[in-house]
mmJSON file of the N, C-alpha and C atoms, coordinates in Angstrom:
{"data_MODEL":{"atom_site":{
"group_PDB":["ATOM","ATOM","ATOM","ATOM","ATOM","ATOM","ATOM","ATOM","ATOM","ATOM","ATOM","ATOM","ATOM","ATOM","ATOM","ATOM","ATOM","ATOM","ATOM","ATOM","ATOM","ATOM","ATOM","ATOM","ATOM","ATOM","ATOM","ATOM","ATOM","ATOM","ATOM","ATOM","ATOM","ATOM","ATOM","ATOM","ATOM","ATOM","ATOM","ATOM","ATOM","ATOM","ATOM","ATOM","ATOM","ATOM","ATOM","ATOM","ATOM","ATOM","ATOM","ATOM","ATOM","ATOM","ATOM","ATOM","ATOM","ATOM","ATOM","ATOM","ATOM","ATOM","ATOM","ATOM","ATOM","ATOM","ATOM","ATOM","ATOM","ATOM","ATOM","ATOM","ATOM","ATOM","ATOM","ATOM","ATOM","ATOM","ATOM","ATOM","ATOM","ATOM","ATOM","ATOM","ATOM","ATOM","ATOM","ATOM","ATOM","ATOM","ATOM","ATOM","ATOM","ATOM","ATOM","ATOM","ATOM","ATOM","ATOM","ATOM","ATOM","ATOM","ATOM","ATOM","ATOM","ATOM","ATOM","ATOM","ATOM","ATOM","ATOM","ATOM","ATOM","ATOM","ATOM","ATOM","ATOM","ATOM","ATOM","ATOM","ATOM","ATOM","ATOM","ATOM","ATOM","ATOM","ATOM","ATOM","ATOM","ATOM","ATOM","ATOM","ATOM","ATOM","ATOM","ATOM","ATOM","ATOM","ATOM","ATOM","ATOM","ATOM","ATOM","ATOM","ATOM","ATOM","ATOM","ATOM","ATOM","ATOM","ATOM","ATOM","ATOM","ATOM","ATOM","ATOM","ATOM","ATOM","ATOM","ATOM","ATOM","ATOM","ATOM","ATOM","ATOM","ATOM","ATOM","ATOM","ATOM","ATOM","ATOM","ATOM","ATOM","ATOM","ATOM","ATOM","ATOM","ATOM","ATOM","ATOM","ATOM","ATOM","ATOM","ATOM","ATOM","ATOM","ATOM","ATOM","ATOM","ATOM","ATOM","ATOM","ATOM","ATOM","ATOM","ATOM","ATOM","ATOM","ATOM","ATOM","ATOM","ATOM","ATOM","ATOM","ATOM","ATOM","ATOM","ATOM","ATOM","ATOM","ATOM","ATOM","ATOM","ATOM","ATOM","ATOM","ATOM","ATOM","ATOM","ATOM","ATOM","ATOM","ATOM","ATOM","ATOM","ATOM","ATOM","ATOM"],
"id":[1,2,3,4,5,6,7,8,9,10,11,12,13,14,15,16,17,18,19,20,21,22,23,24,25,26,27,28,29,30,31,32,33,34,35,36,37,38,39,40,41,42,43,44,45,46,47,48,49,50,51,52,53,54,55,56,57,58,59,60,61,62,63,64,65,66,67,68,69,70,71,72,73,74,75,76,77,78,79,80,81,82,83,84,85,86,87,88,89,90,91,92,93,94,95,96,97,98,99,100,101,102,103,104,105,106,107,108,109,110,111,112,113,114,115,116,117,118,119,120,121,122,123,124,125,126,127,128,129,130,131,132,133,134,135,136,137,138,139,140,141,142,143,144,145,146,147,148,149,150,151,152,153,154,155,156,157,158,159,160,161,162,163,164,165,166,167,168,169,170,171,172,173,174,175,176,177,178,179,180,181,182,183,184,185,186,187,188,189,190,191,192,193,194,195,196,197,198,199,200,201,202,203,204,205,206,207,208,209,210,211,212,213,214,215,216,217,218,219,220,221,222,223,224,225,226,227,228],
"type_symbol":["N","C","C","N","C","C","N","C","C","N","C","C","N","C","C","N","C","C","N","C","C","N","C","C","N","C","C","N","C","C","N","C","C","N","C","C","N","C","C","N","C","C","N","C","C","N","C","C","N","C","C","N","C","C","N","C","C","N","C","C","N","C","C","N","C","C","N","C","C","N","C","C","N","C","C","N","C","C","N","C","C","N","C","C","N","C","C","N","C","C","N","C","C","N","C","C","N","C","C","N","C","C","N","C","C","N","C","C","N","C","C","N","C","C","N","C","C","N","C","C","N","C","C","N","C","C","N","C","C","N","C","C","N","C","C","N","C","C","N","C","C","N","C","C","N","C","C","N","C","C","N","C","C","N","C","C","N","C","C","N","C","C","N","C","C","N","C","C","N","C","C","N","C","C","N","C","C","N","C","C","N","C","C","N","C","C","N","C","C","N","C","C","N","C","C","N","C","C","N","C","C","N","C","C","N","C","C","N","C","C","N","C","C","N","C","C","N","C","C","N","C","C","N","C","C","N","C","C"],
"label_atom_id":["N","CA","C","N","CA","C","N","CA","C","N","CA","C","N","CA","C","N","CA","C","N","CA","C","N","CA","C","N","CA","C","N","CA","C","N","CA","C","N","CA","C","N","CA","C","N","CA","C","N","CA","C","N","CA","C","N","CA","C","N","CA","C","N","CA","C","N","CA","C","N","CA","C","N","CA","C","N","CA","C","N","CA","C","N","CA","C","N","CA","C","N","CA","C","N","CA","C","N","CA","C","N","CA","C","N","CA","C","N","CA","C","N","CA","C","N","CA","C","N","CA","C","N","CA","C","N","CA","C","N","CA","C","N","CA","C","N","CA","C","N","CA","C","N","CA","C","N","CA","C","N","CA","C","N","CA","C","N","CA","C","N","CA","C","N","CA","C","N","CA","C","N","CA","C","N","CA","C","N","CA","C","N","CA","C","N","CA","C","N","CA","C","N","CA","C","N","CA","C","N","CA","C","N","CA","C","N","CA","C","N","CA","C","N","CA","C","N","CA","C","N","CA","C","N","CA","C","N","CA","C","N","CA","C","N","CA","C","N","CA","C","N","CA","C","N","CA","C","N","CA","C","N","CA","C","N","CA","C","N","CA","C","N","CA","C"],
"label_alt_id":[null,null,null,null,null,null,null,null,null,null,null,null,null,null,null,null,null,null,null,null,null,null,null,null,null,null,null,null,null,null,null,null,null,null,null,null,null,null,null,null,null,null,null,null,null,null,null,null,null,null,null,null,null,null,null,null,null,null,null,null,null,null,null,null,null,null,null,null,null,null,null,null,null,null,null,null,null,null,null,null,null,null,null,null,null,null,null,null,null,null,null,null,null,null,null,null,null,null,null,null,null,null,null,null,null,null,null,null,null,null,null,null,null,null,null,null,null,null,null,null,null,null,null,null,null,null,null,null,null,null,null,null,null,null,null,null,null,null,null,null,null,null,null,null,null,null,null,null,null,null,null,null,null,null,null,null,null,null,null,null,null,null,null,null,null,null,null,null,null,null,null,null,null,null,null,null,null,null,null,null,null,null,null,null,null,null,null,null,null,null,null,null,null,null,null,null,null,null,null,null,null,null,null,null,null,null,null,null,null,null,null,null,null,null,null,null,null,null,null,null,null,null,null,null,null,null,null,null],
"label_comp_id":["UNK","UNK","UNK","UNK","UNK","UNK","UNK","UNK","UNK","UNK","UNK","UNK","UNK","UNK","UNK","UNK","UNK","UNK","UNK","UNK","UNK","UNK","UNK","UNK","UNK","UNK","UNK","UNK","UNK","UNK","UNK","UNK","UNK","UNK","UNK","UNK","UNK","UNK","UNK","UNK","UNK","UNK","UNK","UNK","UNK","UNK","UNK","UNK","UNK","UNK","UNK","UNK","UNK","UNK","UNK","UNK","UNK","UNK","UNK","UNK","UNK","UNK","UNK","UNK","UNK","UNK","UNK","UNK","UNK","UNK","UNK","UNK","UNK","UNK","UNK","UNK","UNK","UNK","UNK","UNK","UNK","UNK","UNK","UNK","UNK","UNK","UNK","UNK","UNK","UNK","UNK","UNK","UNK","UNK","UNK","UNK","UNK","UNK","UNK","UNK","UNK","UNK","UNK","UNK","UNK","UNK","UNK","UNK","UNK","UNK","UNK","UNK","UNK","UNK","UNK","UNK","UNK","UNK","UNK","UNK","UNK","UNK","UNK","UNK","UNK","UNK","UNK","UNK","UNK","UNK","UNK","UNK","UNK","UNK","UNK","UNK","UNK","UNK","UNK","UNK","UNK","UNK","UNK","UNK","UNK","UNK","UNK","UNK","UNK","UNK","UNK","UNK","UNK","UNK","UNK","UNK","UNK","UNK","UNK","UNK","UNK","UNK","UNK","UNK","UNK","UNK","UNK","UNK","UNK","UNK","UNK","UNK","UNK","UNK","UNK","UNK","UNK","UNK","UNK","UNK","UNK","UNK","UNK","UNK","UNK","UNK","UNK","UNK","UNK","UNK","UNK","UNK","UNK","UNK","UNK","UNK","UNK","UNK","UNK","UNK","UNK","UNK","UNK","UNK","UNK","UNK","UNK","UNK","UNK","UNK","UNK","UNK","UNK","UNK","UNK","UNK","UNK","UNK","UNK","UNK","UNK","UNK","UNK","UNK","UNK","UNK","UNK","UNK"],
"label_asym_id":["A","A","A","A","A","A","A","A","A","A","A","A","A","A","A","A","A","A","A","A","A","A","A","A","A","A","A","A","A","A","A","A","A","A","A","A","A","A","A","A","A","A","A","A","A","A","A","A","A","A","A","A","A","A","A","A","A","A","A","A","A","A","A","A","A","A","A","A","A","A","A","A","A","A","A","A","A","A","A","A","A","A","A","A","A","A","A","A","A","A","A","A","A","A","A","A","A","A","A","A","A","A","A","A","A","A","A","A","A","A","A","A","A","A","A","A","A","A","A","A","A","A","A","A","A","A","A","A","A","A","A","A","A","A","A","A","A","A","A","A","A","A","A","A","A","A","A","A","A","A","A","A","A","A","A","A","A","A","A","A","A","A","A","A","A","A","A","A","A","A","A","A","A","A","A","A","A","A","A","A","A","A","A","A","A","A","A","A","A","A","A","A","A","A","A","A","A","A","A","A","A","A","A","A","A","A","A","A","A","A","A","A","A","A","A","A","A","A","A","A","A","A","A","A","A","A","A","A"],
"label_entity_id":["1","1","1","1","1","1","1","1","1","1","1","1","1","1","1","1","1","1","1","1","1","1","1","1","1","1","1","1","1","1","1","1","1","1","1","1","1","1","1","1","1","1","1","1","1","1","1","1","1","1","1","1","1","1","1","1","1","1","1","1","1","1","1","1","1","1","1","1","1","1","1","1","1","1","1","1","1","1","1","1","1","1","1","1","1","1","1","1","1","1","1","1","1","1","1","1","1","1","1","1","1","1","1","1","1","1","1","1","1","1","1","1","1","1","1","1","1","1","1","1","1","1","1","1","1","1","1","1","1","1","1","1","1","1","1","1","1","1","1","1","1","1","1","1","1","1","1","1","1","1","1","1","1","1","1","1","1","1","1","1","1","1","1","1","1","1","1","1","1","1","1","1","1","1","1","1","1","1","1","1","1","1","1","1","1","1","1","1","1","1","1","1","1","1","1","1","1","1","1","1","1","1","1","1","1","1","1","1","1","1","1","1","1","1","1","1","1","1","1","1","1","1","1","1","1","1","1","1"],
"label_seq_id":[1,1,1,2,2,2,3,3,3,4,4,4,5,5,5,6,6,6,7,7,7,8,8,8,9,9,9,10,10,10,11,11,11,12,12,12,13,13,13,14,14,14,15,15,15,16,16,16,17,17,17,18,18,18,19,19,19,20,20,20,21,21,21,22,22,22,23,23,23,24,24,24,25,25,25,26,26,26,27,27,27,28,28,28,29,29,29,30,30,30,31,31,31,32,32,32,33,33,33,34,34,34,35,35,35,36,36,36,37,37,37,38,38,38,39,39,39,40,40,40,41,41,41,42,42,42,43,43,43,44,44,44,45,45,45,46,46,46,47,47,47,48,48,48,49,49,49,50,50,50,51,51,51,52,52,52,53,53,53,54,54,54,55,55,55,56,56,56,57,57,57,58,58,58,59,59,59,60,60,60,61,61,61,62,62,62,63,63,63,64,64,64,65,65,65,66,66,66,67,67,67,68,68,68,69,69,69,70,70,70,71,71,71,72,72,72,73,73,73,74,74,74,75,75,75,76,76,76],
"pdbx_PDB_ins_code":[null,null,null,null,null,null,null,null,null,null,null,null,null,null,null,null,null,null,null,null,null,null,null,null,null,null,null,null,null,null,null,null,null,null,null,null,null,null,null,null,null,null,null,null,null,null,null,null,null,null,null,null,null,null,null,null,null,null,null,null,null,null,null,null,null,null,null,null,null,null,null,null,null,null,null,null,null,null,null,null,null,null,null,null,null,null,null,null,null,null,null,null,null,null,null,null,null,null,null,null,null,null,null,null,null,null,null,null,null,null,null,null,null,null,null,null,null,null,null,null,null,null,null,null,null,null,null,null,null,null,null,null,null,null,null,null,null,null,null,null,null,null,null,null,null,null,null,null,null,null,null,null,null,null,null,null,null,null,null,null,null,null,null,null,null,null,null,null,null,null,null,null,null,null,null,null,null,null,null,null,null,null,null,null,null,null,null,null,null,null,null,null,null,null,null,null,null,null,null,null,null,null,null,null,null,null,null,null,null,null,null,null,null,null,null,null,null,null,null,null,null,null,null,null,null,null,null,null],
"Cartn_x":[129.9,130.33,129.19,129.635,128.543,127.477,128.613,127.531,126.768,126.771,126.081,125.332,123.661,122.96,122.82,122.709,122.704,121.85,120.829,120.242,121.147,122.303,123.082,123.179,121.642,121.974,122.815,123.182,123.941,122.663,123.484,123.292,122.635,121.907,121.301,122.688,123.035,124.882,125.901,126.021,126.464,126.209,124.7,124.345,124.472,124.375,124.754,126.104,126.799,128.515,128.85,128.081,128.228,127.74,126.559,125.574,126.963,127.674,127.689,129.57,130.322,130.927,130.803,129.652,129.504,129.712,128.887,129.262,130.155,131.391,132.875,133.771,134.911,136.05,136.233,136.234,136.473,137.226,137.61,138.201,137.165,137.493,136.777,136.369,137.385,136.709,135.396,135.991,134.623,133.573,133.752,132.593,131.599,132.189,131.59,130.67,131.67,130.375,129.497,129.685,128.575,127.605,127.548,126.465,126.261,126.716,126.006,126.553,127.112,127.398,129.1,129.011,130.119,131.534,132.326,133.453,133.818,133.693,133.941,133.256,131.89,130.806,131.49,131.851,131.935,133.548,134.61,136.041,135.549,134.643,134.273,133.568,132.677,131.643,132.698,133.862,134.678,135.782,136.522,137.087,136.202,135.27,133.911,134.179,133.898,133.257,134.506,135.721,136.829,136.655,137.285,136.917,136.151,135.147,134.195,134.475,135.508,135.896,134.574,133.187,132.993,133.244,134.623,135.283,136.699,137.225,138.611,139.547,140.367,141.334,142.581,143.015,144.136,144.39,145.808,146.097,144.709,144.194,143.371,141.908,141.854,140.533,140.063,138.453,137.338,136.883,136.826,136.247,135.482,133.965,133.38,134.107,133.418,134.296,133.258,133.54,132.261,131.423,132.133,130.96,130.654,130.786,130.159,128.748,128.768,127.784,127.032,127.335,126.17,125.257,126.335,125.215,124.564,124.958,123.983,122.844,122.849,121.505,120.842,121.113,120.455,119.768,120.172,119.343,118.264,118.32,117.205,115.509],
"Cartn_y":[-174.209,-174.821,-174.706,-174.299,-173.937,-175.181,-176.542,-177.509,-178.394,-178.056,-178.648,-176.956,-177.5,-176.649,-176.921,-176.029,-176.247,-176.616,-177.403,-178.088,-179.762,-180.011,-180.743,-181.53,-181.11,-181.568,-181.368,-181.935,-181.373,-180.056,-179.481,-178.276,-179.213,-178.818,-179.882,-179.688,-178.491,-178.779,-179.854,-180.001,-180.62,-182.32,-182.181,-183.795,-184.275,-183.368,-183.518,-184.072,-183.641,-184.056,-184.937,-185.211,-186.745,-187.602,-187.231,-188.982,-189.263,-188.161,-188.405,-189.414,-188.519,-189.285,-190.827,-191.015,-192.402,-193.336,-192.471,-194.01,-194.663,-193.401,-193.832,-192.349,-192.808,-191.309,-190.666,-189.267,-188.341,-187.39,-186.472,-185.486,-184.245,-183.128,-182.327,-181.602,-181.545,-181.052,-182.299,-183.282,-183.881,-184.263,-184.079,-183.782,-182.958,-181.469,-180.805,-180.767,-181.214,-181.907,-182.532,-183.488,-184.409,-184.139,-183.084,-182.841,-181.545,-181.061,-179.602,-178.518,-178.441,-177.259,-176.487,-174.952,-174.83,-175.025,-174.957,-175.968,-174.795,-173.946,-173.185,-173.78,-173.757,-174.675,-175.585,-176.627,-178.157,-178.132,-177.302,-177.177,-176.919,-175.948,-175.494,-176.691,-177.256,-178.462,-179.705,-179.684,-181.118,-180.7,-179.153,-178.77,-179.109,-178.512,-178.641,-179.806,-180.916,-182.572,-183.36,-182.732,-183.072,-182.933,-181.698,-181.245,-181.719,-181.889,-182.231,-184.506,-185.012,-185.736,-186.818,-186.341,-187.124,-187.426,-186.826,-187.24,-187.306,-188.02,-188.304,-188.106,-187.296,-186.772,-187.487,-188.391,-188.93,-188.748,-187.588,-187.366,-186.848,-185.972,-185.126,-185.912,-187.35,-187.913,-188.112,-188.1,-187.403,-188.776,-189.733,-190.923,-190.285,-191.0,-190.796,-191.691,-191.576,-192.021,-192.684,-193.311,-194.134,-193.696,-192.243,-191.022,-190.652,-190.459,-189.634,-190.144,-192.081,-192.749,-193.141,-192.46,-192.437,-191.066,-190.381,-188.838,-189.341,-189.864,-189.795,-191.045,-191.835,-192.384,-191.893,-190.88,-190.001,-189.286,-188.43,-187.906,-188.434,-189.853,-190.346,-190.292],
"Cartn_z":[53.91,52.669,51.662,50.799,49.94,48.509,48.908,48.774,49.209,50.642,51.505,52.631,51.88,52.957,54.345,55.112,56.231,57.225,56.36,57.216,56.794,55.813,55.762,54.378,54.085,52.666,51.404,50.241,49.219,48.48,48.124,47.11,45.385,44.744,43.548,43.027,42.808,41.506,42.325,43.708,44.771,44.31,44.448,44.005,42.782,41.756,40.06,40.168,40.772,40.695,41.101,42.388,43.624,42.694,41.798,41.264,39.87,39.2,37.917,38.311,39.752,39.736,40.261,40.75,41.571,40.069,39.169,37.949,37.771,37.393,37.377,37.689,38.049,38.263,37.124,37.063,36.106,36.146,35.043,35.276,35.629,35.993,35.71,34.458,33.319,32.108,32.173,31.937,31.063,32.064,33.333,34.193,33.846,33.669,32.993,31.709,31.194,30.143,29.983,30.732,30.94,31.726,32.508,33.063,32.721,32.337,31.535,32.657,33.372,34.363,33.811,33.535,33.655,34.412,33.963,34.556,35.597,35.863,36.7,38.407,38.011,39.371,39.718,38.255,38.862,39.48,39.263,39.728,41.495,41.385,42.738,43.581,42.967,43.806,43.8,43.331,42.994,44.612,44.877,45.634,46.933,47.296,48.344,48.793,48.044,48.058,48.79,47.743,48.461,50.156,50.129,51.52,52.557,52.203,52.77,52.852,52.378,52.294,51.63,50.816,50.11,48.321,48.168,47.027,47.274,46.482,46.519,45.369,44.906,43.994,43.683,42.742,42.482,40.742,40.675,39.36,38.378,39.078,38.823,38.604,38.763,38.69,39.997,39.958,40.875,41.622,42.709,42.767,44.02,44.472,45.342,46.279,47.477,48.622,49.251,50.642,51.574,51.805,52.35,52.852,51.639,50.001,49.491,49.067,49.442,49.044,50.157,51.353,52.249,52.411,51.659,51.54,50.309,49.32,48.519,49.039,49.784,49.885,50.843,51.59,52.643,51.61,50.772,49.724,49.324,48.942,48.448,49.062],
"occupancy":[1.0,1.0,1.0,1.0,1.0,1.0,1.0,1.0,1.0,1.0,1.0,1.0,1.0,1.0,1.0,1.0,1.0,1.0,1.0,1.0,1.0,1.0,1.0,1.0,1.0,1.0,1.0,1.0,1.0,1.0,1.0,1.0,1.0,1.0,1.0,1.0,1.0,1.0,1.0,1.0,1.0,1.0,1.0,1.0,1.0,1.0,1.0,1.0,1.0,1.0,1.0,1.0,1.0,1.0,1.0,1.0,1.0,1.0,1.0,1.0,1.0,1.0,1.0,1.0,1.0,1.0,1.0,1.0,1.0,1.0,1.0,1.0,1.0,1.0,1.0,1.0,1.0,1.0,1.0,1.0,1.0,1.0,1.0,1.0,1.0,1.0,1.0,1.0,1.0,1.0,1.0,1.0,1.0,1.0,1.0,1.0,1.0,1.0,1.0,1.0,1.0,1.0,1.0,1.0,1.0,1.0,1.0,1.0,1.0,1.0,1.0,1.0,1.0,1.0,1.0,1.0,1.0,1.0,1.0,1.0,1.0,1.0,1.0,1.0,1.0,1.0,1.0,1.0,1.0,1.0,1.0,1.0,1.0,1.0,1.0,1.0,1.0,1.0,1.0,1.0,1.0,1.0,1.0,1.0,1.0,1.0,1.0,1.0,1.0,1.0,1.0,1.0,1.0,1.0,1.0,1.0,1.0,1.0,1.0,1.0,1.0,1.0,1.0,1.0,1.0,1.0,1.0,1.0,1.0,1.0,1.0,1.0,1.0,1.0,1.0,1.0,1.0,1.0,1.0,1.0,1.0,1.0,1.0,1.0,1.0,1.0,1.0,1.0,1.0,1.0,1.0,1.0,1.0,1.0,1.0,1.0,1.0,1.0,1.0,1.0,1.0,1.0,1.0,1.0,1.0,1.0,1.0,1.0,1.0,1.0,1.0,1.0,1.0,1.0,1.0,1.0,1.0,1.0,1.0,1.0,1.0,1.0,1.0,1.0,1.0,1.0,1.0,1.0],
"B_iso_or_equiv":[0.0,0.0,0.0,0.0,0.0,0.0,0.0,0.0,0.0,0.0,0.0,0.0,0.0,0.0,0.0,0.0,0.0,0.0,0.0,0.0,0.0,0.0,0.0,0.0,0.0,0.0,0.0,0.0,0.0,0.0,0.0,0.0,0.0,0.0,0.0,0.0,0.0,0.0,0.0,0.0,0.0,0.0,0.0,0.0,0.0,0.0,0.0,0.0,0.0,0.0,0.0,0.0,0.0,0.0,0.0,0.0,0.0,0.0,0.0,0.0,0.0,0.0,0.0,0.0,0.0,0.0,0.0,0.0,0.0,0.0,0.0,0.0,0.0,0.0,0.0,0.0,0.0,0.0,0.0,0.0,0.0,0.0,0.0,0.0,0.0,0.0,0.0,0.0,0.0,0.0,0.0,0.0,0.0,0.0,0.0,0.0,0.0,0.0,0.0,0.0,0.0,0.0,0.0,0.0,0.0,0.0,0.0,0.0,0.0,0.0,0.0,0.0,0.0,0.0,0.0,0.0,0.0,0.0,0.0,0.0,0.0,0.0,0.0,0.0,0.0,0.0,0.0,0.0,0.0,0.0,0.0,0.0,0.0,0.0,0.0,0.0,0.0,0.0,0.0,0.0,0.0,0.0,0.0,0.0,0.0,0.0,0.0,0.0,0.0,0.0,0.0,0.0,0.0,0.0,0.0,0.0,0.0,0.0,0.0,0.0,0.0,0.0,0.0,0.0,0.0,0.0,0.0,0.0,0.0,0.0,0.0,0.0,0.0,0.0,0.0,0.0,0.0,0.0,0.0,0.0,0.0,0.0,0.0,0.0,0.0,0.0,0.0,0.0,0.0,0.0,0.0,0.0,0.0,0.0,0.0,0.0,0.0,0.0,0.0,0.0,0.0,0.0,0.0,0.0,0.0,0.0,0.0,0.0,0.0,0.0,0.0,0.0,0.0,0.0,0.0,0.0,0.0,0.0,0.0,0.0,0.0,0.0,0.0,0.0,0.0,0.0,0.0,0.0],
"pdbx_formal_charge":[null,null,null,null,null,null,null,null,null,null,null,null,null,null,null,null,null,null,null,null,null,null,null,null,null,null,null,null,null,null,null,null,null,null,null,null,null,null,null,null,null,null,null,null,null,null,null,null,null,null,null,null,null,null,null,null,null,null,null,null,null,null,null,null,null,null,null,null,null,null,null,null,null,null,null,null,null,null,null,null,null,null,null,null,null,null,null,null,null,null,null,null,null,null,null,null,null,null,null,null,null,null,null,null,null,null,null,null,null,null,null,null,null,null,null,null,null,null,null,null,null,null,null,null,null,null,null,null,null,null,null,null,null,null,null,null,null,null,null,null,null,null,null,null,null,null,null,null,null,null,null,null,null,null,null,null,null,null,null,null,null,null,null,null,null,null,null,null,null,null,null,null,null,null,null,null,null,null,null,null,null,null,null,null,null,null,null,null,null,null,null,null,null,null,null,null,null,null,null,null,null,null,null,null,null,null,null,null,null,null,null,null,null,null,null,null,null,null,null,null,null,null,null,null,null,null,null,null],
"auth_seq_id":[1,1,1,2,2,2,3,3,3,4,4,4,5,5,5,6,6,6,7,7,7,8,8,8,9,9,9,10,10,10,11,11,11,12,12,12,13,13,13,14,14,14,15,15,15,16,16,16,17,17,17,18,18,18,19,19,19,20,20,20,21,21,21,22,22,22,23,23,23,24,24,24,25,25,25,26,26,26,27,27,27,28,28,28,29,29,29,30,30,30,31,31,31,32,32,32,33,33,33,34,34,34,35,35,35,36,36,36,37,37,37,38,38,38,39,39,39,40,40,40,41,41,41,42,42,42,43,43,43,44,44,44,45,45,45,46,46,46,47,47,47,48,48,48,49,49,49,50,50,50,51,51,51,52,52,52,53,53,53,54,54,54,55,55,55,56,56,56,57,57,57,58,58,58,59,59,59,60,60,60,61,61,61,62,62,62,63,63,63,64,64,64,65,65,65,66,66,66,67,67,67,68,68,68,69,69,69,70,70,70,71,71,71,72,72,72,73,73,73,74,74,74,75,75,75,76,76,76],
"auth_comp_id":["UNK","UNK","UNK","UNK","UNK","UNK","UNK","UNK","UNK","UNK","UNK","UNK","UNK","UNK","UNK","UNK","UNK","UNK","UNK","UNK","UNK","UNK","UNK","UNK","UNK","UNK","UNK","UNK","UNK","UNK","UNK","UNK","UNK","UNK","UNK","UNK","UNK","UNK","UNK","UNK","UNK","UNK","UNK","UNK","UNK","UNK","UNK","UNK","UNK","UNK","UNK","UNK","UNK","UNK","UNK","UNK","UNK","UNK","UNK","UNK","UNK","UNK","UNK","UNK","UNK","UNK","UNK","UNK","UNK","UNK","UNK","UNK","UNK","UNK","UNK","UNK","UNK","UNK","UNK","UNK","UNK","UNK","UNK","UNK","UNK","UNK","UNK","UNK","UNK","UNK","UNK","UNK","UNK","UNK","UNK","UNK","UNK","UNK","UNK","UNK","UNK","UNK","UNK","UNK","UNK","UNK","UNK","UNK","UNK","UNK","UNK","UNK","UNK","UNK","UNK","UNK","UNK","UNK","UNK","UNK","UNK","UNK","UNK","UNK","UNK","UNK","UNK","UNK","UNK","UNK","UNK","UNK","UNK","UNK","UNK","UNK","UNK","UNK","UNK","UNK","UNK","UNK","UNK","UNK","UNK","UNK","UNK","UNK","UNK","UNK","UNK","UNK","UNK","UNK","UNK","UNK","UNK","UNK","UNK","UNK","UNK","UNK","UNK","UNK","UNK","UNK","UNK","UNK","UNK","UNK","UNK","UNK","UNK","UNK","UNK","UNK","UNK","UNK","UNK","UNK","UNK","UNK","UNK","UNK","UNK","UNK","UNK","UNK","UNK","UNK","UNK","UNK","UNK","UNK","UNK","UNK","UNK","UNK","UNK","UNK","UNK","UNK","UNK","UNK","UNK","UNK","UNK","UNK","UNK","UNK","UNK","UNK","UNK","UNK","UNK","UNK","UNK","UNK","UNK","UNK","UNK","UNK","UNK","UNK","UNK","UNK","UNK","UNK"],
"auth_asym_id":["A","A","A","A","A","A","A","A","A","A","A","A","A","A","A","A","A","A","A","A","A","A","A","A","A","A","A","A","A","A","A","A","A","A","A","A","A","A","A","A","A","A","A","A","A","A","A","A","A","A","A","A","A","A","A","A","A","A","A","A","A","A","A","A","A","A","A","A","A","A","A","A","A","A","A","A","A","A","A","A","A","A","A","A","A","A","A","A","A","A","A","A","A","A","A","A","A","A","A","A","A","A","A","A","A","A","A","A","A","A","A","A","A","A","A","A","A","A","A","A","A","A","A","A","A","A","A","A","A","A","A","A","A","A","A","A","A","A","A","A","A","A","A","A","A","A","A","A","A","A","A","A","A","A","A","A","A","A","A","A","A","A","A","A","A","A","A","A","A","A","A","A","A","A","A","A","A","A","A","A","A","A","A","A","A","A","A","A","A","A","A","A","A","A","A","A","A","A","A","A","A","A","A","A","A","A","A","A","A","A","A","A","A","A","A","A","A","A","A","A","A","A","A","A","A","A","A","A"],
"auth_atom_id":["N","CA","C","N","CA","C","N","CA","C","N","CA","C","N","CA","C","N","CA","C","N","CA","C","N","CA","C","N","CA","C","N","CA","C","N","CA","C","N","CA","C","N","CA","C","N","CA","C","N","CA","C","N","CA","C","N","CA","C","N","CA","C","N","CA","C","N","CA","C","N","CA","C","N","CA","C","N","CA","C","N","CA","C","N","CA","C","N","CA","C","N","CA","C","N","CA","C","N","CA","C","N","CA","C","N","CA","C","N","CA","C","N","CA","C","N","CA","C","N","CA","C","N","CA","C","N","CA","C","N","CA","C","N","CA","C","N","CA","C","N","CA","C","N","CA","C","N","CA","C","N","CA","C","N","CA","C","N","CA","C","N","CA","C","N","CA","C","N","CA","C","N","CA","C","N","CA","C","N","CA","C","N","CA","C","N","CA","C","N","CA","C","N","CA","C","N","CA","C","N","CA","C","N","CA","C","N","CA","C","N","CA","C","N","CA","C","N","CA","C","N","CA","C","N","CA","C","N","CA","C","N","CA","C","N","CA","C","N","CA","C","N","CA","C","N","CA","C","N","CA","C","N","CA","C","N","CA","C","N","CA","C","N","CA","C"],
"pdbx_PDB_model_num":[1,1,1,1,1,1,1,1,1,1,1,1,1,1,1,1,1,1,1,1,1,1,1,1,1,1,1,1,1,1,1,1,1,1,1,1,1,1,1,1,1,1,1,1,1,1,1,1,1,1,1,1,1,1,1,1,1,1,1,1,1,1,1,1,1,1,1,1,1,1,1,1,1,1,1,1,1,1,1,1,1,1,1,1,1,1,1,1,1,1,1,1,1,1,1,1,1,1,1,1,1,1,1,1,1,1,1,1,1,1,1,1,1,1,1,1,1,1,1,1,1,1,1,1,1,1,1,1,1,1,1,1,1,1,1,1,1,1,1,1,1,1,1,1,1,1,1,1,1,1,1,1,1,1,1,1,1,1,1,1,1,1,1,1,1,1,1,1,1,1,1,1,1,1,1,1,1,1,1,1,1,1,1,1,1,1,1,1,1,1,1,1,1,1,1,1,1,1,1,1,1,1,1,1,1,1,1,1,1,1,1,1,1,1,1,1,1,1,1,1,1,1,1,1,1,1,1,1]
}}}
């Protein structure tokens, strides 16, 4: 999976997406914006995260999940 390296960590565009949705749920356009990554990456790192079940998708908005906020304090 290409936002999580394999020694398990997130990818930095990986963690840009995890921190910006922990604030609040978003769409992906204005994800994009707000963090400066083309929307092409962040469609891709939003699909991943899913997957990877630390984000969650309802009517196209982005919410982190239990697991997405225990990877992010493993990060820390």
């Amino acid at each position: 999976m290409a936002c999580v390296n394999p020694d398990g960590t997130l990818t930095p565009s990986a963690l840009t997406v995890l921190k910006a949705v922990q604030q609040a749920p978003q769409k992906a356009e204005v994800l994009a914006e707000s963090v400066g990554l083309p929307l092409f990456r962040v469609r891709s790192s939003l699909r991943e995260l899913r997957e990877a079940g630390l984000l969650s998708e309802t009517d196209g908005m982005y919410a982190i999940t239990p697991q997405g906020e225990e990877a992010l304090k493993k990060q820390s």
